[in-house]
N, C-alpha and C positions, 0 to 999 in steps of 0.2 A: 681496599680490595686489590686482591695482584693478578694480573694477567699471566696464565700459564702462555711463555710464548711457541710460535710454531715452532718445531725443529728446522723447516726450510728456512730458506733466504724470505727475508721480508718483501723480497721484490721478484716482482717477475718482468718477462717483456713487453710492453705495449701491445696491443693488439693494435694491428693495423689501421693508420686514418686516425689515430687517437689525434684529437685537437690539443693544438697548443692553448696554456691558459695564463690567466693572470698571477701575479704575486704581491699584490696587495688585500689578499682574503676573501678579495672578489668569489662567489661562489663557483666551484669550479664545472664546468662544461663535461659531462659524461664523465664521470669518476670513475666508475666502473670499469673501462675499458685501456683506463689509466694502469701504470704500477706503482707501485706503494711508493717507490721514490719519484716520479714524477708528480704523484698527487701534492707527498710535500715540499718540494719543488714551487710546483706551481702556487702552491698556498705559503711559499715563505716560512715555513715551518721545519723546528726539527722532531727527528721518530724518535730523541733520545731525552732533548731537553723540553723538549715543548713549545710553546709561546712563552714570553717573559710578561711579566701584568704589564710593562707599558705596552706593548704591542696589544695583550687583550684588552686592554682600556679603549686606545686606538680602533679597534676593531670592533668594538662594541658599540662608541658612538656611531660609527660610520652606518652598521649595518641593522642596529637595532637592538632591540633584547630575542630575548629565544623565545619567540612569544605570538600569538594570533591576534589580531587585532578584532576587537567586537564591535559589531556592528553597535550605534547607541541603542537603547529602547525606543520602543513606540510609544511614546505618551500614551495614556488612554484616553485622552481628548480627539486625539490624531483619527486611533481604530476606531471609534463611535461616527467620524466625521464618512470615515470607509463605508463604514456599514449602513449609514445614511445616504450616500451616493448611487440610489437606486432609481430611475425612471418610476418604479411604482409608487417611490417614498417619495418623490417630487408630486405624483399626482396628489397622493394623500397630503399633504402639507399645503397644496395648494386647494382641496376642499376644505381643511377648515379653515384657510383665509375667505373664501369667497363665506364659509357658515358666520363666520365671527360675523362679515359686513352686512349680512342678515340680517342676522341677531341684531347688531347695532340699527339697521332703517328700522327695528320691528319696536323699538323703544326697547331693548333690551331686559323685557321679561323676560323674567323666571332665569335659568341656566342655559349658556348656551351645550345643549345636549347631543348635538351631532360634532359640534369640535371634539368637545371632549371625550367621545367614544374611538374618534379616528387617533387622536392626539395619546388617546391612553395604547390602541394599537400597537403606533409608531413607536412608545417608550418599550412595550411591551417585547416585542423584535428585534428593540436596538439590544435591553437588556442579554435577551436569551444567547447573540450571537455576540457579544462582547466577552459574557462567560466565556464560551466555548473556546475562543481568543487567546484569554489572559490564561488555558492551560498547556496553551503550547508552550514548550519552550526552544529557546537560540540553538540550533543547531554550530553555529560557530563558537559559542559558547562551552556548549558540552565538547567540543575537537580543544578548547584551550585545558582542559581541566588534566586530560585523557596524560602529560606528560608527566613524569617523577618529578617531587620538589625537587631534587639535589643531584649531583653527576660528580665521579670522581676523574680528575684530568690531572695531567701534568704541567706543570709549570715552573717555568724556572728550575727546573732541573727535578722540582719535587712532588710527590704525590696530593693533593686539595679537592677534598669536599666542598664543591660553589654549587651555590643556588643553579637549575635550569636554567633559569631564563638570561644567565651571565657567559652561557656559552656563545663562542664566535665561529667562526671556519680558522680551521687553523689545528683549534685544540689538540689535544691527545688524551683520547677517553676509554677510560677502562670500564670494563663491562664481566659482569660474574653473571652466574646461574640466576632467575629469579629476576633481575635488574629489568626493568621496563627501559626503551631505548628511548634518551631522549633527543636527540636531534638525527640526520641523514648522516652518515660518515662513512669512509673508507676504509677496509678489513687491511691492519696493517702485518697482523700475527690474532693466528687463531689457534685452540687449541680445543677439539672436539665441539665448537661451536655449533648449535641448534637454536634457530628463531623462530617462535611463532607467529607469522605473518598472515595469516586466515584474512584479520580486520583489514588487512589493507590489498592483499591480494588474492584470498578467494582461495589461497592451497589452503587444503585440508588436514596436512601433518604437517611440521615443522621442518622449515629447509635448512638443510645444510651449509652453512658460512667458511669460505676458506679467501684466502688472500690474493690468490692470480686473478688476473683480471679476464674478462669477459668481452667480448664480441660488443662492439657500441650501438648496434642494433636491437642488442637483445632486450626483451618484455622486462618490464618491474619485474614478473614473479621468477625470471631468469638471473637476475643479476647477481649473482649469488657469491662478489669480492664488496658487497654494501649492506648496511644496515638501516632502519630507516625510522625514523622518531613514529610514534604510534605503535611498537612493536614489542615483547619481548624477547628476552632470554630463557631457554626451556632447558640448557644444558650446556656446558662448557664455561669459556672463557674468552677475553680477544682485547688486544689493545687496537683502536681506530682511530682517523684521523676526520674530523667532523668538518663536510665541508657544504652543508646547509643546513640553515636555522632557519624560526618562525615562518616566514610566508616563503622562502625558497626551498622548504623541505618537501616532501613528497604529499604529506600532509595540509601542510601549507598550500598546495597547487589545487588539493580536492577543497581546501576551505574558500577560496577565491571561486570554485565553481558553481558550488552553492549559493554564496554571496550570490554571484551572478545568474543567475538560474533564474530566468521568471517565474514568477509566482502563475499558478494553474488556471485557467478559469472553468469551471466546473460545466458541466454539457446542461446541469438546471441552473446556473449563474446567467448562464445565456439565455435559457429559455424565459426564465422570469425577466430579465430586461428588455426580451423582444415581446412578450407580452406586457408591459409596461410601456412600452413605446406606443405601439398599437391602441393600449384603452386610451392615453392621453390623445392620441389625434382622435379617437373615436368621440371620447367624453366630449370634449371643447367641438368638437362639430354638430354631434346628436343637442350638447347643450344651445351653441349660437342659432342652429337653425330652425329650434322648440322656439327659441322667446322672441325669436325673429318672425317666425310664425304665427306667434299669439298675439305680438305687437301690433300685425298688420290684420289680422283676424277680427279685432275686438275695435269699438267702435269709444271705448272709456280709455281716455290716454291719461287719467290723472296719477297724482305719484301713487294715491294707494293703487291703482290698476297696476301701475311699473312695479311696487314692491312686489306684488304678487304673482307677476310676472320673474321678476329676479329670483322668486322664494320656487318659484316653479323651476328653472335653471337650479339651481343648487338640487333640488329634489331630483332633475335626472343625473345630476353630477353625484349622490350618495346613491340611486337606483343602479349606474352605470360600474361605478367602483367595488369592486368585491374588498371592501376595507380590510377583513379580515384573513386576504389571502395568507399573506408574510408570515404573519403572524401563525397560519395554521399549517403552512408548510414546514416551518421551524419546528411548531411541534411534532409533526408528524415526522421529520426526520428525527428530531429526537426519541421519542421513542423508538425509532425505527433503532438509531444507535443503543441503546440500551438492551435491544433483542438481541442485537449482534453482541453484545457485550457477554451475553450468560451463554452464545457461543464462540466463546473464545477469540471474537475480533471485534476490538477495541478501538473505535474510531474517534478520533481525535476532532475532526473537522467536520462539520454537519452536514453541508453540502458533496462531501465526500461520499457517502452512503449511496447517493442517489448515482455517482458517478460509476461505482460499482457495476451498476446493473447496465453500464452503457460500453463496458469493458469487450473490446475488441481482439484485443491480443492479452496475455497474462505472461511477460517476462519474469523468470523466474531465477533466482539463485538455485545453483546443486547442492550442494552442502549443507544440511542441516532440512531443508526445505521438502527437497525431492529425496533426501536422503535422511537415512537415521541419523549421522554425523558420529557415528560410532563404526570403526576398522571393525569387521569379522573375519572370523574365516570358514571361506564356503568352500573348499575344496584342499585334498593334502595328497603329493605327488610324492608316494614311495617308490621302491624299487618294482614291485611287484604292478605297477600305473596308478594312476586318478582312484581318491575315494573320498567318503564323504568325514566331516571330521567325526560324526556319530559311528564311523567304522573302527571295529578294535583296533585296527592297526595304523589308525590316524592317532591312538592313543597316546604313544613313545615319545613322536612328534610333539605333541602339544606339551606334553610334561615337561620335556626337557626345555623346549622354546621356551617356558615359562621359569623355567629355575635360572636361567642365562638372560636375566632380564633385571630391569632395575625398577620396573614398576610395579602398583601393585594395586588391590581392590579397598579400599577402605567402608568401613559405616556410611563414611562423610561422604563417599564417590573415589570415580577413578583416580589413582597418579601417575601421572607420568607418561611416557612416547607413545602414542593412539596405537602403533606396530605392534610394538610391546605387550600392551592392554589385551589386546585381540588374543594374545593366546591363554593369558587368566581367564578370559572370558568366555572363549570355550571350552577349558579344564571346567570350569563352575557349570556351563550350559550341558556341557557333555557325560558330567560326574567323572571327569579325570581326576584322579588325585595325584597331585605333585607333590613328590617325594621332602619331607624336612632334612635337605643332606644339608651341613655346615658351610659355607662358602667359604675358601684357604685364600684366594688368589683372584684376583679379574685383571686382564688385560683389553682395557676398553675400548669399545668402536671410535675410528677417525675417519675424516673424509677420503684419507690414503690407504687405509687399512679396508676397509669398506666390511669389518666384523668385529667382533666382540668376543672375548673367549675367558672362560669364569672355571676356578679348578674346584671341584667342590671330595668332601669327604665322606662320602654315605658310610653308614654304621655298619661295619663287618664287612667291609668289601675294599677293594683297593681305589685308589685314589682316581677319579673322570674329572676329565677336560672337556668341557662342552662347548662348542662353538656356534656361532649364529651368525650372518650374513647375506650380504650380496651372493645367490646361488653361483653363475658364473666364478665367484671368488673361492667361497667355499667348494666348491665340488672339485675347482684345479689341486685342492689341498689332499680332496679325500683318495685313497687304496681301496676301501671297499664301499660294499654299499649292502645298506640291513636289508632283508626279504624274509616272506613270509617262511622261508626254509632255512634260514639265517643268516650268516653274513657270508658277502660271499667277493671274490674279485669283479673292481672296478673297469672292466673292460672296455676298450675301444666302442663296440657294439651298443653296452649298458650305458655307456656317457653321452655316444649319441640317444639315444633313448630319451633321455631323461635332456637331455637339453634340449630337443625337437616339444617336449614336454613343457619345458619353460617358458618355450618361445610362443607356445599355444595359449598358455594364460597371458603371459605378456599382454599378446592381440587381444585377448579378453578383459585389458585391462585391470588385470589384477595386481597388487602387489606383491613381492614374491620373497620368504626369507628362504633359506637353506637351514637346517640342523644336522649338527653332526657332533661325533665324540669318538673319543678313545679312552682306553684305560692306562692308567701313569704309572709303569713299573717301577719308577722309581721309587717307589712310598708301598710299602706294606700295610694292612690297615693299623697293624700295633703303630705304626710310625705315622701315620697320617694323624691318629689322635694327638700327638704331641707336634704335629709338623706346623709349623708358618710359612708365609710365604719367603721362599727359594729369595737371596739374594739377589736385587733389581727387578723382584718379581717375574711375572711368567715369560718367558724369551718365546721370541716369533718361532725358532725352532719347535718350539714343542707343539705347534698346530698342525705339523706336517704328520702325515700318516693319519690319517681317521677317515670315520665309517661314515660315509651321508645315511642318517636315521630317516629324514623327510624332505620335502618342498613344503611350505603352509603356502596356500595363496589366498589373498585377503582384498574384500574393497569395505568402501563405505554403501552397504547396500541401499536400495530405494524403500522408501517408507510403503509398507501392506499397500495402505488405503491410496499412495498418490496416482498409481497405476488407473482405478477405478474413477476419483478424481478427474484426471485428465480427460479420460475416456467422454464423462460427464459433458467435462467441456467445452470438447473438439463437437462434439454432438448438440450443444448449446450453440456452433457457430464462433466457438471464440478459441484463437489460435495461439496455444502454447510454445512459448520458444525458452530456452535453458540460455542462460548468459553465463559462464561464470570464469572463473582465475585459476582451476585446475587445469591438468592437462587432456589435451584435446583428445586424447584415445580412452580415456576413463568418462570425458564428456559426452563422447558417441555411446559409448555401451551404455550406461545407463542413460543414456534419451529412449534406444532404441529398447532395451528393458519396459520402459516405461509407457512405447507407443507414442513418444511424439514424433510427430511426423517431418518429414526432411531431414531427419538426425543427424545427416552431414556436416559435421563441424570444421566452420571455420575460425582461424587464429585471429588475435588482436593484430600480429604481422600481417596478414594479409591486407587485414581492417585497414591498416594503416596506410597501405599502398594503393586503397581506392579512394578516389572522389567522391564527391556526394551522389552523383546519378550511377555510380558502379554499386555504388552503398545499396542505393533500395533496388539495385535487382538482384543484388545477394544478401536480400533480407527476405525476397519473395522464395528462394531457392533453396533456402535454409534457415533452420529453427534450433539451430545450436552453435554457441560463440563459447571460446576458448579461450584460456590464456589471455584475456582483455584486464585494460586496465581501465581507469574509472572514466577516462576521456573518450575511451570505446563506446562505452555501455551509454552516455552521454547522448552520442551520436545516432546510436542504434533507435532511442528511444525519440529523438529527436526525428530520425528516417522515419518513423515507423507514424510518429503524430503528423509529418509532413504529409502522408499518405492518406488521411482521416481517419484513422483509426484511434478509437482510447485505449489507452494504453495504462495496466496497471502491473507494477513495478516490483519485485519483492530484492528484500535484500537483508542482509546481517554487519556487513562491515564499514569502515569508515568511506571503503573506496566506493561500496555504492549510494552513500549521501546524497550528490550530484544529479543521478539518477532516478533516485527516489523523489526530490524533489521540485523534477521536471517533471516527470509522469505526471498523469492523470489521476492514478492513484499510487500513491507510493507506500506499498505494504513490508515495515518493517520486522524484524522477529523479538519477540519479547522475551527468551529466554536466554540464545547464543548471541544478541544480537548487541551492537556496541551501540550506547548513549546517541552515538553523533545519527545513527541508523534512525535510532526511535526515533528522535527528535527532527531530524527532517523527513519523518513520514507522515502524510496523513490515517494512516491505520496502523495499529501493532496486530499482531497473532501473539495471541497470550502458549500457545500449544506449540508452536513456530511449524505447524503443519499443511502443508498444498491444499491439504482436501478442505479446511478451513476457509480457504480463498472462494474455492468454487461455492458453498454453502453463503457465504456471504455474498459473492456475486447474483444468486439465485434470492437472497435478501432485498439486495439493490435492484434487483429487476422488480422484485413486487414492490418496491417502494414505490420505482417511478412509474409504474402502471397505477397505483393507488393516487399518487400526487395527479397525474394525467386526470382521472374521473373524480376526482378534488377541484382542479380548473376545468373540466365540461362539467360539474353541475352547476361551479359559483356562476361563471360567466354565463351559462345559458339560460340559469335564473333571474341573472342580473336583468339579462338582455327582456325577460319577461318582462322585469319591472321596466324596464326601458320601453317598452313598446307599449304596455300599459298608458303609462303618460305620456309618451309623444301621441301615440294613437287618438287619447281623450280631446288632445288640445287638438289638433289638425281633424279631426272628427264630432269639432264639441258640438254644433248645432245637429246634426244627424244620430247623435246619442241623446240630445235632451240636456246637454252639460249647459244647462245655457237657464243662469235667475231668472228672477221677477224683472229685477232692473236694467236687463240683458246681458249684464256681464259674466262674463265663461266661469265655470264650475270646474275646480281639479279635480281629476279622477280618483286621486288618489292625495292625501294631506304628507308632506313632510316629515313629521311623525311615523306616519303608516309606515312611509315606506321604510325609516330607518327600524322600526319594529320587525318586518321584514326581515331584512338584512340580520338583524341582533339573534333572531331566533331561528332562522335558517342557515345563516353562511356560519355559523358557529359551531354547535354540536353535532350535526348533521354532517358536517361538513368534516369532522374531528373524524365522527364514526367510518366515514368513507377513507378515509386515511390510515386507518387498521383493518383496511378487508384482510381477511387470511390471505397469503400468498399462495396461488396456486400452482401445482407442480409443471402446468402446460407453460411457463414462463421461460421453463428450459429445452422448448423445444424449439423457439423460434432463434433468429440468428437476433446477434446483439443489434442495436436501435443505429441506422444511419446516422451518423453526427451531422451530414448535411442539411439532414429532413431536422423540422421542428417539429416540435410532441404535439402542435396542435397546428397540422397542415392545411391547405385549403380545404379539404373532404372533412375532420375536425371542426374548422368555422364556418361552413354550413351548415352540416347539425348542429352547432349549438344555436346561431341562427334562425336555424328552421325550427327547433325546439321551443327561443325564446317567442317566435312570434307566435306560434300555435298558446301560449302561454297565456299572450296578449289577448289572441282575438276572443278568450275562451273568458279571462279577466273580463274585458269590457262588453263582453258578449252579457256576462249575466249581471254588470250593472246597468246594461241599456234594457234587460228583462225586466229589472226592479222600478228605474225611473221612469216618470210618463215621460212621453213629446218625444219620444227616439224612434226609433225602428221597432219595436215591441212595448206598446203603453203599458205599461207600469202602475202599479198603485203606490210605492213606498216614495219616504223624502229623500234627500240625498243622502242623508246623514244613515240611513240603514240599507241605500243601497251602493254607499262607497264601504259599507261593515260587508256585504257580503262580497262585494269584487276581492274588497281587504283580507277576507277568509278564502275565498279561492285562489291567492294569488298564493297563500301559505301552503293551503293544501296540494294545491299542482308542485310545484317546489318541496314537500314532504315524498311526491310520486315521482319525482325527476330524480331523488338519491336512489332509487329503488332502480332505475332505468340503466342511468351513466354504471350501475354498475358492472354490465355487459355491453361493449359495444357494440356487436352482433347478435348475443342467444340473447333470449327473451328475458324479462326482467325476472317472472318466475323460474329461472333456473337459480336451482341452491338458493331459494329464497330466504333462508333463514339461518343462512349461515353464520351473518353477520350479528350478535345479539347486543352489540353496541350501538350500531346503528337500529335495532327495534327499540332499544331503549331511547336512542334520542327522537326518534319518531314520536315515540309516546310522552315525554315529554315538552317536547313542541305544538303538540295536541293540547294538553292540556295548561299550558302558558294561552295559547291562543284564546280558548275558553275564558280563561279568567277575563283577556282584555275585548271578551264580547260579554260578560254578563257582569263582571266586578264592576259599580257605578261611577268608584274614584276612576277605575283607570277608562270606565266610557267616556268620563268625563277630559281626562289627559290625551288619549287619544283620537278623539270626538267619533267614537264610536257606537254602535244600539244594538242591545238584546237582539236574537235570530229566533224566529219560529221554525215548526218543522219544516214547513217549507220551501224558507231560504235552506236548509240544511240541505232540503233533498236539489234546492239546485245546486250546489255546492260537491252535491257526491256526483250528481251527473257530469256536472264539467270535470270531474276528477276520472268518473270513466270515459268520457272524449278523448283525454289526453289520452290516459294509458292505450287507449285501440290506437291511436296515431299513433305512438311510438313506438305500438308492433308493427302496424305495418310499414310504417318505414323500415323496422329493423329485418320486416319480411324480405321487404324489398330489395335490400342491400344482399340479402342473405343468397336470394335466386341471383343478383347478378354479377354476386362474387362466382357460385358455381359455373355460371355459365363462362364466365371471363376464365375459369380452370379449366373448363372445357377444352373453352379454345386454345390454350396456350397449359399444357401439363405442367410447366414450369416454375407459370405463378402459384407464386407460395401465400 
């Protein structure tokens, strides 16, 4: 491949303060700001002959290949060993040690059956969330891939195809149209050079590369004498002098950030290990002070009294355990990700879902996101002023913008300069039809020329020159200017006009071409049919004299639906801010388009010049960043997690990787978005749409409000069975729990209770985990990260639930038994079946309860028909193991008359009137606290 070189000097003058650098290949210090011969200078290189191979040998060992280093794998012994480090998997791991030693004093009959339910649990949760693991993949990984096998450089005086990863600092790499860049290098001759840098800097069209060097201050997406591995080539040519490879590229510095990035911990990662800490001091204390109690209670110290005792201990230890939490929080997020899925956001991470809904801030990229990521044009400045491109006389304009272009519309999608595109695409949107004239000649746009000018032939008419440009460029060219009365002179008067005009889109940020033309007397149309282009093709003279036809002004509009979106989620409480790598005046317009609020956009430079305590009071003051680079956006989001907020993250390019996978949620885009994106994001957007985000976040909120009344039923059911058998033992003489031979009666068998648990904390507990999501989710502001999902006010109702639970439990087995507080006629054995039945059936009425914290259980009772179905079948499980004889006999259970039935329904109405009126109660002195205080929400 050959580099067109620039017509100027290869070099320019330092820009001021440029640092002295090494010359031994050392990577060099601000290239940028260098000129082309001090860069190779300082890198010991020539601009003619190159490196010679000993010097790249030399240089290769010293500094490496061109290459990312990966991180190793995670074994998957390693990630199972992660996913086992949970407080509540230590509780569960330490029930079925104490069940196995049970099992073992009991002569180890039959199976031990309560290990092996917790123990199948534990495998069950390790599996689910090992999957989910093993589909992520290395975000460093995908940044190694991202570079061209091969680079063409010079060596030794001669032109050589080498592998990537054999480039040093030093080289001299030539680069054509097309070519993906593969390392950092300095612009040493360029010729109409255009890069697309989006992935790495967030501009939205492709920047222009020339060889003078640049201000040593200036932004990545300003440096515009470099090139930078991660990038390509959209247009031109350039020979450069490459003066960072693998981990000193630009790429390389976002790959290190990543690396370094703590990994997240999710707002329900925390909440389940602070509830996991919690049950084990509970358990082991509720446990020590039951058998401690019964110890000194009971007047038979022999071993079988101690085994019985110990088997009593374990039984509060499976009463106290919700075993099947983990396990059904897993699933419940997963299906939760699977909904999100058939709405286009694709979660990777399963704890992720829940983190959604805890979303405090939604940093956003502009480009593609908030934006269609497609150039229009919304407005065309004739002579005659401002009109819309649907006006006839925006017509001329677009046709001809469109024939003076090099792109075009295919089947397959657009080609070519997004500028470009914009006016095919409103010839097509508008029904302009652009003339078939022959194209003679193009004299093409340069970064010096700042236009493009194309001669073309229409059929029967004389020979046009059509021009397109920088307006200020083109308009110093044009004599006249077309109006709706025709052409007419360019006046003093009419050019301020029309520039007062430019400078008003300008501030509107718009992009702004010029068109213009004249007719070529030199060519008659007989002569045009046979004409070529003019010797050395078309001369700058011949663009002098013509007519400005238009102004197009164009941006990348914002998406219909992100406006509405936003609105949504300012109104949810959760604060939208624009982060991105265009420029800060196209940043503000479309914030401020869009409604988010503080739209004040400040620059990465600014960024750069504060501290951290300047940082978060210019995060509180503004909700739109400019011009950052991916060390910005780092910080921002860092500011912003320092402050309590969660923070979910969106992004498209390599340079928001870093970013993405600090947040809280890091939502990548799944269609413009680059590998290294997806892959260090916990969420894709399959549509790469804003309004997706909020729909999801309004997901995540009913998730974690479903998982919340998931942990107040388990735990307040549990607590039932907990007070049940502490209750029994600490109260056994005054219930009757008390043999022939005097020794204490359990309230409740081992068995029972983990029957219990198997049939309750299961499907019941599933169903409450798919309540529909209600729309009132998005009315409240996002979830304090400080506060826990289950506060002090949380663990006393579940408390006060579990004991009302209890007394209602032993209340109707000391009905049943003689010698208690109510003599009784039944044995033990049919009046631990009915306490056994009511502890089911209050725990079938406690799903129905937790499902409103405040309105009454009968609000929208029947909405849920997953949970009536698990009702009804936990009904009739229970049934079989009061009248099937095998399982009487397994669970030492006995046949119910009517009844035990009808006490059974009454303690089932006790409860429900207590849980109104508590929920009554809460309900007057939440108003009255509104009363006092209008504030409280």
């Amino acid at each position: 491949m050959e580099a067109h070189p620039d017509p100027r000097p290869a070099s320019a003058p330092a820009a001021p303060g440029a640092p002295a650098g090494p010359s031994d290949g050392t990577p060099v210090d601000q290239p940028w700001a260098r000129s082309g011969e001090e860069a190779l200078e300082a890198l010991a290189a020539s601009g003619t002959e190159g490196l010679s191979q000993t010097q790249a040998a030399e240089r290769l060992a010293a500094h490496g290949r061109n290459e990312l280093t990966a991180a190793p794998p995670t074994p998957w012994w390693a990630r199972v060993l992660r996913l086992l480090n949970e407080p509540l998997t230590y509780l569960l791991l330490a029930a079925i040690g104490v069940s196995l030693v049970a099992w073992a004093i009991e002569g180890r009959q039959g199976l031990p059956v309560d290990a092996i339910v917790v123990g199948a649990v534990i495998v069950l949760n390790t599996v689910i969330g090992l999957v989910q693991e093993l589909k992520a993949a290395d975000a460093v990984a995908a940044l190694r891939t991202m570079a061209s096998p091969t680079a063409v450089v010079t060596r030794d005086g001669a032109q050589r195809s080498i592998p990537v990863a054999e480039l040093v600092p030093g080289d001299l790499l030539h680069l054509d149209e097309g070519d993906a860049i593969p390392a950092d290098a300095r612009i040493l001759r360029a010729g109409r050079l255009m890069v697309a840098e989006a992935a790495l800097t967030g501009e939205s069209v492709p920047v222009e590369k020339s060889a003078p060097p640049v201000a040593a201050d200036a932004d990545l997406a300003e440096r515009t004498s470099m090139v930078h591995a991660g990038t390509a080539v959209t247009q031109g040519s350039a020979v450069a002098l490459v003066t960072g490879t693998g981990a000193d590229t630009e790429i390389g510095r976002i790959a290190g950030m990543i690396a370094a990035a703590p990994e997240t911990v999710t707002p329900l990662q925390r909440e389940m290990a602070a509830v996991g800490r919690m049950l084990t001091v509970a358990v082991v204390a509720i446990a020590l002070v039951t058998m401690v109690t019964a110890y000194l209670v009971t007047d038979d110290h022999s071993l079988e009294s101690v085994v019985t005792i110990l088997l009593l201990g374990v039984s509060l230890a499976v009463a106290a355990v919700p075993e099947g939490l983990t396990a059904i929080v897993s699933v419940v997020l997963a299906l939760g990700v699977r909904r999100m899925a058939t709405r286009n956001a694709i979660v990777k991470q399963l704890d992720a879902v829940e983190a959604l809904g805890s979303a405090g801030v939604v940093a956003t990229d502009k480009t593609g996101t908030l934006t269609l990521n497609e150039m229009t044009v919304e407005a065309v400045l004739t002579g005659n002023g401002r009109v819309e491109p649907a006006d006839p006389r925006a017509a001329e304009v677009l046709a001809l913008g469109s024939l003076a272009s090099n792109a075009r519309l295919t089947a397959d999608g657009a080609i070519g300069d997004p500028t470009e595109l914009a006016f095919l695409t409103a010839c097509r949107d508008e029904g302009v039809e652009v003339p078939a004239w022959r194209r003679l000649d193009e004299l093409p746009f340069s970064s010096e020329r700042k236009r493009m000018s194309v001669l073309f032939a229409p059929p029967e008419a004389p020979t046009r020159l059509v021009t397109k440009g920088a307006p200020d460029v083109v308009l110093g060219l044009c004599e006249r200017v077309r109006t709706a009365e025709g052409d007419v002179e360019l006046t003093a008067q009419a050019r301020e006009r029309l520039e007062a005009g430019i400078e008003t889109l300008a501030g509107q940020a718009y992009r702004t071409l010029a068109v213009a033309e004249k007719e070529v007397p030199a060519a008659t149309p007989a002569q045009a049919e046979e004409r070529t282009a003019p010797a050395g093709g078309i001369a700058e003279s011949d663009e002098r004299g013509l007519t400005l036809v238009g102004i197009a002004a164009m941006i990348d509009p914002p998406r219909p639906e992100a406006a509405q979106a936003i609105a949504q989620a300012q109104h949810a409480g959760i604060r939208v801010m624009m982060i991105t790598g265009d420029h800060p005046v196209t940043a503000q317009r479309i914030a401020s388009d869009l409604g988010i609020e503080h739209a004040h956009a400040l620059t990465g430079r600014e960024l750069r010049a504060m501290d951290d305590a300047q940082l978060a009071e210019a995060i509180e003051r503004s909700s739109v960043f400019a011009r950052v680079d991916p060390s910005h956006k780092l910080r921002i989001v860092e500011a912003l997690q320092h402050s309590g907020k969660a923070v979910a993250m969106t992004g498209d390019g390599v340079n928001d990787a870093p970013a993405l996978k600090r947040a809280d949620i890091g939502v990548a885009m799944g269609i413009t978005g680059t590998q290294v994106s997806r892959d260090a994001a916990t969420m894709i957007l399959a549509d790469d749409n804003f309004a997706t985000i909020i729909a999801a976040v309004k997901q995540g909120r009913g998730i974690f409000a479903n998982l919340t009344k998931v942990l107040r039923y388990l735990l307040s059911s549990n607590m039932g069975e907990v007070f049940t058998v502490f209750g029994g033992v600490v109260l056994a003489g005054l219930l009757g729990l008390v043999g022939p031979d005097g020794a204490m009666l359990l309230p409740l068998l081992a068995t029972q209770i983990l029957w219990v648990n198997l049939v309750t904390d299961s499907m019941p507990a599933l169903a409450l985990g798919v309540e529909p999501v209600e729309d009132e989710v998005m009315d409240a502001p996002p979830r304090d990260m400080s506060k826990r999902a289950l506060d002090r006010g949380e663990w006393l109702r579940i408390l006060g639930t579990g004991l009302v639970m209890g007394v209602l439990a032993l209340g109707s087995l000391d009905w049943c038994l003689p010698g208690g507080l109510f003599d009784g006629g039944d044995d033990i054995t049919t009046s631990r079946t009915v306490a056994f039945t009511v502890l089911v059936f209050l725990q079938l009425a406690n799903t129905l309860s937790v499902r409103h914290a405040r309105r009454s259980m009968f609000s929208h009772l029947f909405a849920n028909g997953w949970l009536w179905s698990a009702i009804g079948l936990t009904v009739a499980l229970q049934a079989l193991v009061v009248y099937v004889p095998v399982l009487n006999t397994a669970f030492s259970t006995a046949p119910l008359d009517d009844a035990h039935w009808g006490i059974v329904g009454a303690c089932v109405m006790l409860f429900i009137a207590c849980e109104e009126l508590r929920k009554a109660i809460a309900r007057g002195l939440r108003r009255r606290r509104q009363a006092l205080s209008p504030e409280t929400k």
